[in-house]
C-alpha positions in Angstrom: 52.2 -88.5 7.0 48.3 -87.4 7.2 47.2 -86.1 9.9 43.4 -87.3 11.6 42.1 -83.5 11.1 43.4 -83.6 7.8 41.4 -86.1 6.4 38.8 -84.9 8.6 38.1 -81.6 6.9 38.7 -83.7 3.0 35.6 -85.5 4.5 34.1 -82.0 5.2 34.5 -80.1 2.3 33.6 -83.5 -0.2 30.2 -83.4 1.7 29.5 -79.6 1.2 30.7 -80.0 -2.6 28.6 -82.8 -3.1 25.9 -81.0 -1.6 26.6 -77.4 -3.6 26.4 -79.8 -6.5 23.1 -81.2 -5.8 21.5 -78.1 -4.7 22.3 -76.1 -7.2 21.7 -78.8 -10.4 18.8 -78.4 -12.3 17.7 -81.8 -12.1 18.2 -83.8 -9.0 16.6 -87.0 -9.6 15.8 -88.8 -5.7 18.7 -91.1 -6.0 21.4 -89.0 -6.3 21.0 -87.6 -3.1 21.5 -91.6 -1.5 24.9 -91.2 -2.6 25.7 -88.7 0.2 24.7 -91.2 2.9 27.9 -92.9 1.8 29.7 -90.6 3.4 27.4 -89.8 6.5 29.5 -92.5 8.8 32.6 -90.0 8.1 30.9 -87.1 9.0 27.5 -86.9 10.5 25.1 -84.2 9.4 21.6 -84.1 10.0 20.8 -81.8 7.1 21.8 -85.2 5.2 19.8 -87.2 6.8 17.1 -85.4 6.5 17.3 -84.6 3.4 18.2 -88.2 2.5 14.9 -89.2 4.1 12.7 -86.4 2.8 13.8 -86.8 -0.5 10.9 -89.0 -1.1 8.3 -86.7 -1.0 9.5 -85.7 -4.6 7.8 -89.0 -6.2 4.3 -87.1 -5.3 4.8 -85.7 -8.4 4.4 -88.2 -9.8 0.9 -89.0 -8.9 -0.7 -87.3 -11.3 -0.3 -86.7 -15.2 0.6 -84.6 -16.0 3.6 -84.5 -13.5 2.9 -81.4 -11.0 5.2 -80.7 -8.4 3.4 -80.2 -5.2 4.5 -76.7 -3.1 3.9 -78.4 -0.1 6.0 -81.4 -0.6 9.2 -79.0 -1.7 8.8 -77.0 1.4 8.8 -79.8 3.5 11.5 -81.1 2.0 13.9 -78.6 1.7 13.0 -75.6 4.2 13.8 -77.9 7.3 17.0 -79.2 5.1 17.8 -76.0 4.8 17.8 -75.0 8.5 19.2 -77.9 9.2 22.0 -77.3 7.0 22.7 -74.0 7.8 23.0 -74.5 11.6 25.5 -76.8 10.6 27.5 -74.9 8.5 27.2 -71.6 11.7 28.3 -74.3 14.2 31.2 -75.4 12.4 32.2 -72.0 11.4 31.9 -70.9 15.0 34.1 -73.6 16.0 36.5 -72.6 13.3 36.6 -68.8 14.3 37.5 -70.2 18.1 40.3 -72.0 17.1 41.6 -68.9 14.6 41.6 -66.7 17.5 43.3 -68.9 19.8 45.9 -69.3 16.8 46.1 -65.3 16.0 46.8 -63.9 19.4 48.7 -61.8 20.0 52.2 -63.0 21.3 53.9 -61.0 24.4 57.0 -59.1 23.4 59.8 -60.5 24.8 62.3 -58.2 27.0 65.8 -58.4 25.4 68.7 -58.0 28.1 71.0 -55.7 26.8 
């Protein structure tokens, strides 16, 4: 038997793979990124949304020929992706740090009667 947080946390870390991945691939063509909204409903982030959304601005390169990417359009498209993400990631990880304390304390000796 599974349990919910189980699958839970699989969710989790298939979204921060899948988001490692893109991030650090050389060539992230727009598209790829719509297969993360797939698993949005599963677990909402708005760095994906976001992301998802802003990932648009990247056919401005494509405006001109030769193609040019354009500063402004890769700042706006990942700096707030980035904050976004990253909040994420320090709220989850505060929320993870809570429940490993209330897990690791200390247990009272117990008196033995002799």
């Amino acid at each position: 038997r599974v349990r919910v947080v189980g699958i839970r946390l699989l969710w989790e870390i298939l979204v921060l793979v899948t988001g490692l991945l893109f991030v650090f691939c050389s060539v992230l063509h727009p598209w790829y990124v719509s297969w993360l909204l797939l698993l949005v409903p599963l677990t909402p982030r708005r760095s994906v949304l976001y992301w998802s959304a802003a990932v648009v601005l990247t056919y401005t390169a494509y405006s001109s020929k030769p193609v040019v990417e354009r500063a402004w359009a890769l700042w706006l498209e990942y700096v707030p992706f980035f904050l976004f993400w990253f909040q994420e990631l320090g709220t989850r990880l505060k929320f993870s740090l809570r429940r490993v304390e209330i897990v690791l304390q200390p247990v009272p000796p117990t008196s033995e009667a002799a």
